[in-house]
PyMOL commands that place a pseudoatom at each C-alpha (Angstrom):
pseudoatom trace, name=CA, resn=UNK, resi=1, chain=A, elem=C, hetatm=0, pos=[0.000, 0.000, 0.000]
pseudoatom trace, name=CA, resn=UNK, resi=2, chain=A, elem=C, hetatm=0, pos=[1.906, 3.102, -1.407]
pseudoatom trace, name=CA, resn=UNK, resi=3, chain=A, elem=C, hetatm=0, pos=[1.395, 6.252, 1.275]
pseudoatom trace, name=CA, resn=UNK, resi=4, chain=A, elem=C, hetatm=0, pos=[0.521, 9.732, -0.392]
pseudoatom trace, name=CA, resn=UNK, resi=5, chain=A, elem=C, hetatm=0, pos=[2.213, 12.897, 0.759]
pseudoatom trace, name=CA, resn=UNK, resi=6, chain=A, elem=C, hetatm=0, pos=[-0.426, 14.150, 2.488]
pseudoatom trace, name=CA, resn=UNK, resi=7, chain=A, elem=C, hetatm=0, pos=[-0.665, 10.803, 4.821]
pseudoatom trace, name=CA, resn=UNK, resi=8, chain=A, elem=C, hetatm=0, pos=[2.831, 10.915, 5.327]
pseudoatom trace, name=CA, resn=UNK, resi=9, chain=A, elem=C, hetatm=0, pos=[2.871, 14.987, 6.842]
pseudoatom trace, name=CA, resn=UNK, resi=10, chain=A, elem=C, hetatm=0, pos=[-0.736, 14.026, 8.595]
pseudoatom trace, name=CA, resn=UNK, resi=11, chain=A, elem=C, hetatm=0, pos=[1.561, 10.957, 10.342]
pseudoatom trace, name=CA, resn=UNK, resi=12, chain=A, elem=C, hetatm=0, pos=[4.221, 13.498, 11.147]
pseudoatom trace, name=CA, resn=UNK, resi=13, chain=A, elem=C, hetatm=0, pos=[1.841, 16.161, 12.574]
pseudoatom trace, name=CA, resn=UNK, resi=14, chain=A, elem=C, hetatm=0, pos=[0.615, 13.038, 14.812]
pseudoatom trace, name=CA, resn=UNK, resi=15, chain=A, elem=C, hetatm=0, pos=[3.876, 12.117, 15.937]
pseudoatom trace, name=CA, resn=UNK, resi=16, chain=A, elem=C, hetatm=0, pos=[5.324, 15.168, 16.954]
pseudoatom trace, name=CA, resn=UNK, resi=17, chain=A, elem=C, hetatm=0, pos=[1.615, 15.775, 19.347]
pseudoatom trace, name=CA, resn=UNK, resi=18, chain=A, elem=C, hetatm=0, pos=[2.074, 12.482, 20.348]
pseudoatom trace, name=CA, resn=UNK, resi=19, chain=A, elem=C, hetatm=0, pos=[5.871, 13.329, 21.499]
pseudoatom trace, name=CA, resn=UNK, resi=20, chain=A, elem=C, hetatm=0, pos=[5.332, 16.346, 23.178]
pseudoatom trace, name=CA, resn=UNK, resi=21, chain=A, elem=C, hetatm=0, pos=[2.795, 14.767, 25.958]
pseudoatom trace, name=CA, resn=UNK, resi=22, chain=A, elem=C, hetatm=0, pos=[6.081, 12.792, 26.886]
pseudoatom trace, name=CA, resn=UNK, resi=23, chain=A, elem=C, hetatm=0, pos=[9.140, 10.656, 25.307]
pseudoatom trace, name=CA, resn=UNK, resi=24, chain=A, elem=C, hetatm=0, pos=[11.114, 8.290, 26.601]
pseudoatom trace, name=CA, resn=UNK, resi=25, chain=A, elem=C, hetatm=0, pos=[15.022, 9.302, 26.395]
pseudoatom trace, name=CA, resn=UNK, resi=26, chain=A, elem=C, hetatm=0, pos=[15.776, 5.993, 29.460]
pseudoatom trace, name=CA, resn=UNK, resi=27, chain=A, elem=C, hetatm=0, pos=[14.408, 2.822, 30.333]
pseudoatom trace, name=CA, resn=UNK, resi=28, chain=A, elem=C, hetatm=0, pos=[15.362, 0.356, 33.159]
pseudoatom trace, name=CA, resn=UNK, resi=29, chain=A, elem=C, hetatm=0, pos=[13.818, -2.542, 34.815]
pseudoatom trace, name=CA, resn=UNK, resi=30, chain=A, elem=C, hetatm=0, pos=[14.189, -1.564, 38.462]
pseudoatom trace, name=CA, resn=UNK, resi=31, chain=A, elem=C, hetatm=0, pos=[15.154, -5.279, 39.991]
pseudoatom trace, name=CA, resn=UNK, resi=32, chain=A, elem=C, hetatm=0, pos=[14.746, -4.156, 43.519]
pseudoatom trace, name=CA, resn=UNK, resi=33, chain=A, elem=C, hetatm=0, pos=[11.204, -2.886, 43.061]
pseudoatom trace, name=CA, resn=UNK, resi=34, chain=A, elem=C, hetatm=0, pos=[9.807, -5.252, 40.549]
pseudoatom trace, name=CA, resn=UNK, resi=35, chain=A, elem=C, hetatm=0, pos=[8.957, -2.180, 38.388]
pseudoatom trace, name=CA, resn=UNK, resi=36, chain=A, elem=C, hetatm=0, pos=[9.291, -0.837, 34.974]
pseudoatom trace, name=CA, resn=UNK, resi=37, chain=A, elem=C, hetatm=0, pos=[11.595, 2.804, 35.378]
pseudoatom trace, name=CA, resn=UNK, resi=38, chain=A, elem=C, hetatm=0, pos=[10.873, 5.415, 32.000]
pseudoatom trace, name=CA, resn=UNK, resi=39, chain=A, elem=C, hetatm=0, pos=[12.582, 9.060, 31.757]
pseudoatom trace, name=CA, resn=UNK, resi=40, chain=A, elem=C, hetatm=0, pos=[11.015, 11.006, 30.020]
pseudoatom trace, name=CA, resn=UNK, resi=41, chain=A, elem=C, hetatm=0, pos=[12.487, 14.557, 28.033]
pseudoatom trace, name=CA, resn=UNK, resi=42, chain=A, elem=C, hetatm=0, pos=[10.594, 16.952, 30.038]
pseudoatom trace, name=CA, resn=UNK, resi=43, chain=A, elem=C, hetatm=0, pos=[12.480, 15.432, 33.166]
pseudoatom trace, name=CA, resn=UNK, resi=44, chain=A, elem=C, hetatm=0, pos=[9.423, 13.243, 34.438]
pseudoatom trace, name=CA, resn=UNK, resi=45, chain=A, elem=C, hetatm=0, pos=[9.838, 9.804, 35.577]
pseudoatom trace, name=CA, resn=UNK, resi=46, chain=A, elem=C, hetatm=0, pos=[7.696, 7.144, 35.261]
pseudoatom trace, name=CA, resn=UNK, resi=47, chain=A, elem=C, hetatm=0, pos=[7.424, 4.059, 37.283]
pseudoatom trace, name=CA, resn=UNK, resi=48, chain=A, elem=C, hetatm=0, pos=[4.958, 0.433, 36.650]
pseudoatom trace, name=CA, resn=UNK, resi=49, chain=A, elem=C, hetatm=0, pos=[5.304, -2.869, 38.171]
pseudoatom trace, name=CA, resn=UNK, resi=50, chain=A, elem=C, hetatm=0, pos=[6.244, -5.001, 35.730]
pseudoatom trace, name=CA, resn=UNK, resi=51, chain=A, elem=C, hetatm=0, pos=[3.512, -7.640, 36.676]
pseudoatom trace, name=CA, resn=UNK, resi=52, chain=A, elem=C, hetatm=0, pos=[0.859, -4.964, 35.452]
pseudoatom trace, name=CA, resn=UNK, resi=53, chain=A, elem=C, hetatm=0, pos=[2.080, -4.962, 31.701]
pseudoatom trace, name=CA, resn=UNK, resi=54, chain=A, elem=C, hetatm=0, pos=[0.985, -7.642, 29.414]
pseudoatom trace, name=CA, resn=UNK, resi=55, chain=A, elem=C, hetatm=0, pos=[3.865, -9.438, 28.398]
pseudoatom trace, name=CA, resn=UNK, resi=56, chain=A, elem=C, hetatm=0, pos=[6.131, -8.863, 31.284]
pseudoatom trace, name=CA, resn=UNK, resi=57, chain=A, elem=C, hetatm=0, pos=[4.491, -10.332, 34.196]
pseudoatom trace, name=CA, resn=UNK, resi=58, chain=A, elem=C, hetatm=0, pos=[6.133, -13.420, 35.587]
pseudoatom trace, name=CA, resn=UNK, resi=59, chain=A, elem=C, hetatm=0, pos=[9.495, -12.540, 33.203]
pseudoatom trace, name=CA, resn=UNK, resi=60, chain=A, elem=C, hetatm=0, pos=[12.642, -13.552, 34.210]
pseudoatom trace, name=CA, resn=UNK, resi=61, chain=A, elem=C, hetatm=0, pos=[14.824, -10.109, 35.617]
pseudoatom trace, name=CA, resn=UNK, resi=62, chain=A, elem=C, hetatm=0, pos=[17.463, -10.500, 32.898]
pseudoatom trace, name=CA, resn=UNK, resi=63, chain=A, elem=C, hetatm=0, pos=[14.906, -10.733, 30.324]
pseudoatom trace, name=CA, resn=UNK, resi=64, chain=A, elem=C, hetatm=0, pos=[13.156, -7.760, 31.411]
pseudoatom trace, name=CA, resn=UNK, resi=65, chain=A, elem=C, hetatm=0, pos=[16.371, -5.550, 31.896]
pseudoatom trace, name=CA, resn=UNK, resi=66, chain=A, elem=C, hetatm=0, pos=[17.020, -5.726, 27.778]
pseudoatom trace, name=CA, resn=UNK, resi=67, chain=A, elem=C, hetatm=0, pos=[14.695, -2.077, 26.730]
pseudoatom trace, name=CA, resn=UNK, resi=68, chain=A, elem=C, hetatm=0, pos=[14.864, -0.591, 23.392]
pseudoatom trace, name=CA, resn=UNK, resi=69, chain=A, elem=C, hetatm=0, pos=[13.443, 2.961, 23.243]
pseudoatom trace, name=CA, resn=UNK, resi=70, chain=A, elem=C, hetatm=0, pos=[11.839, 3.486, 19.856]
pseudoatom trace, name=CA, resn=UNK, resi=71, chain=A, elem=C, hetatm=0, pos=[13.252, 6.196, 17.695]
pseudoatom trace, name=CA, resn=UNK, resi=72, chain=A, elem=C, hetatm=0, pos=[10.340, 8.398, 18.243]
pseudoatom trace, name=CA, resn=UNK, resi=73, chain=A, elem=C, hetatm=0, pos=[10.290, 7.645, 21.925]
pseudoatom trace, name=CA, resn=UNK, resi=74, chain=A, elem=C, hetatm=0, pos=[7.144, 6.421, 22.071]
pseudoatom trace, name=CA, resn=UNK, resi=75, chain=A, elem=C, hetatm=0, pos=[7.526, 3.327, 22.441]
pseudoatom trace, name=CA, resn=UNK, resi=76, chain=A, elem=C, hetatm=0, pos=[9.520, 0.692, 24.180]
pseudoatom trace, name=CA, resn=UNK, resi=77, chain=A, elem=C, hetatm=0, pos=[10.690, -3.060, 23.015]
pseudoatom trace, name=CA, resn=UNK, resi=78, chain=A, elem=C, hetatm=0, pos=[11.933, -6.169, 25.075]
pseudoatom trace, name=CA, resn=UNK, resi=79, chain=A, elem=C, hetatm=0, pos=[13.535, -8.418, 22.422]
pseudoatom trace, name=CA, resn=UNK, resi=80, chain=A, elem=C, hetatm=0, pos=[14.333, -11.224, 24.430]
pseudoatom trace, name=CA, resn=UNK, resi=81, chain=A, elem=C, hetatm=0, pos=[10.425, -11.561, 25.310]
pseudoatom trace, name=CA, resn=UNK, resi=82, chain=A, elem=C, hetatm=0, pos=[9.454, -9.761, 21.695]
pseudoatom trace, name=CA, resn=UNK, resi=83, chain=A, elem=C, hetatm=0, pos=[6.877, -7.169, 23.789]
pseudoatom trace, name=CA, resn=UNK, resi=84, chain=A, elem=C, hetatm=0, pos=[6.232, -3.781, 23.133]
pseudoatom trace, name=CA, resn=UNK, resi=85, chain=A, elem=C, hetatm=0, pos=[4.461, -1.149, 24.746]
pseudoatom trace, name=CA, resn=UNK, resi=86, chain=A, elem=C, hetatm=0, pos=[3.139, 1.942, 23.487]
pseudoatom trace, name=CA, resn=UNK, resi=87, chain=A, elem=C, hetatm=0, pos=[4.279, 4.866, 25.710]
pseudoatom trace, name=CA, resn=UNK, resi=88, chain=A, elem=C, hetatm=0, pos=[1.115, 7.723, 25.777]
pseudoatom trace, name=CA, resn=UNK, resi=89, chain=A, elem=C, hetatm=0, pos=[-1.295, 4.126, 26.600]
pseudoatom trace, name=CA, resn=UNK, resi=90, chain=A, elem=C, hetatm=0, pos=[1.143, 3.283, 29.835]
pseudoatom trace, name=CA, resn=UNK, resi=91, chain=A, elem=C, hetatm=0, pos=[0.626, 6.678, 30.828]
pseudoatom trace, name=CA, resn=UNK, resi=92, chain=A, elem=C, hetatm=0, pos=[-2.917, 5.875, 30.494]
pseudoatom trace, name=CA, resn=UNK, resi=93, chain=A, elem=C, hetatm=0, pos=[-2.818, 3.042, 32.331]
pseudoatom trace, name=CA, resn=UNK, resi=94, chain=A, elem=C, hetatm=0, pos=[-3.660, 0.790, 30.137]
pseudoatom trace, name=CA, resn=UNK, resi=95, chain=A, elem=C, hetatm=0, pos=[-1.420, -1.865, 30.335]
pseudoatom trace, name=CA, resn=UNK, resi=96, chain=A, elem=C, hetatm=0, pos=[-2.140, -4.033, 27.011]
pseudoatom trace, name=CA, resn=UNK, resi=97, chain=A, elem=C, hetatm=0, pos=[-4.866, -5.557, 25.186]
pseudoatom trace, name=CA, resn=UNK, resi=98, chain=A, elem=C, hetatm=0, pos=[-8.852, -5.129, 25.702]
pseudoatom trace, name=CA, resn=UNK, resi=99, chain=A, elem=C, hetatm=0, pos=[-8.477, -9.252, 27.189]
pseudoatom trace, name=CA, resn=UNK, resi=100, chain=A, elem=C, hetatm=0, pos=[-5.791, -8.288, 29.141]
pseudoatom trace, name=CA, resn=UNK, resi=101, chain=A, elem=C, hetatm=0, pos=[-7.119, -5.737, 30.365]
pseudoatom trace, name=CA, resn=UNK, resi=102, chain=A, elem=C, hetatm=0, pos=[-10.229, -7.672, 31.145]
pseudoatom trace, name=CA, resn=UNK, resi=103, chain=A, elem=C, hetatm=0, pos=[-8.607, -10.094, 33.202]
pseudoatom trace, name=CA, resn=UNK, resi=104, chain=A, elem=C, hetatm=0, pos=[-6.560, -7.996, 35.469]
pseudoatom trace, name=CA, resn=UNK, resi=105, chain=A, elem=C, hetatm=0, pos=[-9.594, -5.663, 36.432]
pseudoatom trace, name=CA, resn=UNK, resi=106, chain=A, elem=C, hetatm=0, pos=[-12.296, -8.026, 36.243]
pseudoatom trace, name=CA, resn=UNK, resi=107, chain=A, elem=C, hetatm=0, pos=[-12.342, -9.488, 39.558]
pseudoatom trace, name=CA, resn=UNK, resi=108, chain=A, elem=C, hetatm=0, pos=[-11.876, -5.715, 41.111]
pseudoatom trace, name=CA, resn=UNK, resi=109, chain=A, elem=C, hetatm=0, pos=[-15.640, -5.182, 38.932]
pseudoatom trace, name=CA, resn=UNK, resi=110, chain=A, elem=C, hetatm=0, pos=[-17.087, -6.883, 41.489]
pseudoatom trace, name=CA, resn=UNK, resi=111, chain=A, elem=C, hetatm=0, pos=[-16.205, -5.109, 44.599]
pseudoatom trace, name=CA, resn=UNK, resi=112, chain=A, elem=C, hetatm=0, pos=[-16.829, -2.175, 42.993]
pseudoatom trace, name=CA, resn=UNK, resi=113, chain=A, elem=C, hetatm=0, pos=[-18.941, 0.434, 44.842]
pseudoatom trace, name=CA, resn=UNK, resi=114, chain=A, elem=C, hetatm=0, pos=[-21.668, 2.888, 43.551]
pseudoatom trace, name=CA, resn=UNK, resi=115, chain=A, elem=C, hetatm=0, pos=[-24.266, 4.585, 44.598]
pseudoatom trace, name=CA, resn=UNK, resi=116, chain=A, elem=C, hetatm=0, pos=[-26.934, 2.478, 42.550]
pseudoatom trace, name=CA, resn=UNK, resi=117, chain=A, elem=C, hetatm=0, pos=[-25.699, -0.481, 44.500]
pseudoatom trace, name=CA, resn=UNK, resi=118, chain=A, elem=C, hetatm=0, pos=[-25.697, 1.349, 47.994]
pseudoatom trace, name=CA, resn=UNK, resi=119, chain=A, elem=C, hetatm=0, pos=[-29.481, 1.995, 47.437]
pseudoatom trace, name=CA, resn=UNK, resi=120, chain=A, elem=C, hetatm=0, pos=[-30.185, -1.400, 47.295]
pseudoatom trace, name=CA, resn=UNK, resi=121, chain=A, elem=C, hetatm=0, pos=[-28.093, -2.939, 49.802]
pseudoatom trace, name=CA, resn=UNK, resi=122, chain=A, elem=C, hetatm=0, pos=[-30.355, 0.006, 52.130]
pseudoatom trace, name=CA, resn=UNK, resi=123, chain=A, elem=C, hetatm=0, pos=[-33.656, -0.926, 50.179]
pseudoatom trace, name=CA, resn=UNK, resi=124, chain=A, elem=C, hetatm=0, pos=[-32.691, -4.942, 51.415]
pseudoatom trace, name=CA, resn=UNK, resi=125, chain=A, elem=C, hetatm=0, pos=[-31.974, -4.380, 54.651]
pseudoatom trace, name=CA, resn=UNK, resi=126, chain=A, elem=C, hetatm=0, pos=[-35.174, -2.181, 55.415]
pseudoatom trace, name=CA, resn=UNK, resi=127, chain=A, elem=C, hetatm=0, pos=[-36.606, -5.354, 54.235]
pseudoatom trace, name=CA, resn=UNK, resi=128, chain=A, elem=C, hetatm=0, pos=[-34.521, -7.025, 56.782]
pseudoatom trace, name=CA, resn=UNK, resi=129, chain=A, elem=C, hetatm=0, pos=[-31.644, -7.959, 54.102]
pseudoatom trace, name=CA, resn=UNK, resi=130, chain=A, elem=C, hetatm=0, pos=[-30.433, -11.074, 52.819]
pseudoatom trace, name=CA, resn=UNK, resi=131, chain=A, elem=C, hetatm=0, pos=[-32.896, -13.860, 53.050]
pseudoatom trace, name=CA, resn=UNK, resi=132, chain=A, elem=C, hetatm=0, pos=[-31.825, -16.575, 55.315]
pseudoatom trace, name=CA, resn=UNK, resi=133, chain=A, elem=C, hetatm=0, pos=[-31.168, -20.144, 53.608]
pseudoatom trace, name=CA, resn=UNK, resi=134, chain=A, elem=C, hetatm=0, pos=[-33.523, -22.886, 54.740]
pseudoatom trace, name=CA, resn=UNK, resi=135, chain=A, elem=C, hetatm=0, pos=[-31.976, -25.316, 57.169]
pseudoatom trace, name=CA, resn=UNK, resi=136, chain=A, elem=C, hetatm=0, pos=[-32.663, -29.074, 55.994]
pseudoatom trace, name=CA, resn=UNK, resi=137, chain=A, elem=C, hetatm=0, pos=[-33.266, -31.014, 58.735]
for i in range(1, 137): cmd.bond("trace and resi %d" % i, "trace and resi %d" % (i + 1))
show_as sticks, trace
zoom trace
């Protein structure tokens, strides 16, 4: 698929937005803290477990201390696992794909509180809450 001119300066426009949110100029896997240690050029650090990324968690320490910074800075590259993670989305939080994602935070959906689910825990108990189960006898 040949790229037109116009494409090409819309991509660079992009980049160069993208960039000055934050790019990586260092990357280190702290060893110590389990954790994933980005500088960024505005003088900002940046700090993740490793166990949060998709990818990483459960890597060996050597393999995980190997980090390629992307020319463009926004993004960074573990060869000896083949991962990469796009910069601005760790900043985000998110920490790689939709099924990751899923999995990590899907058992903290539960607990979750709101305010439509505090109304009806107070609805039950002025009912006199939970029923009781029956006791087979």
């Amino acid at each position: 698929m040949a790229i037109s001119k116009r494409q090409f300066d819309s991509a660079k426009v992009a980049m160069a937005e993208a960039r000055q949110a934050g790019h990586a100029i260092a990357a280190r896997y702290d060893r110590r803290h389990g954790r994933i240690v980005v500088d960024l050029h505005n003088g900002m650090q940046i700090a993740t477990p490793s166990s949060l990324i998709e990818g990483l968690a459960g890597a060996a320490p050597t393999d995980l201390a190997t980090i390629e910074i992307s020319p463009g800075g926004l993004g960074l590259h573990w060869p000896r696992l083949d991962v990469d993670v796009h910069l601005p989305s760790l900043m985000q939080g998110l920490f790689g794909s939709k099924t990751w994602m899923a999995a990590l935070l899907g058992s903290q959906g539960g607990r979750a509180t709101s305010e439509p689910k505090r109304a009806a825990a107070r609805q039950n108990g002025l009912k006199g809450g939970r029923p009781r189960k029956a006791v087979a006898t």
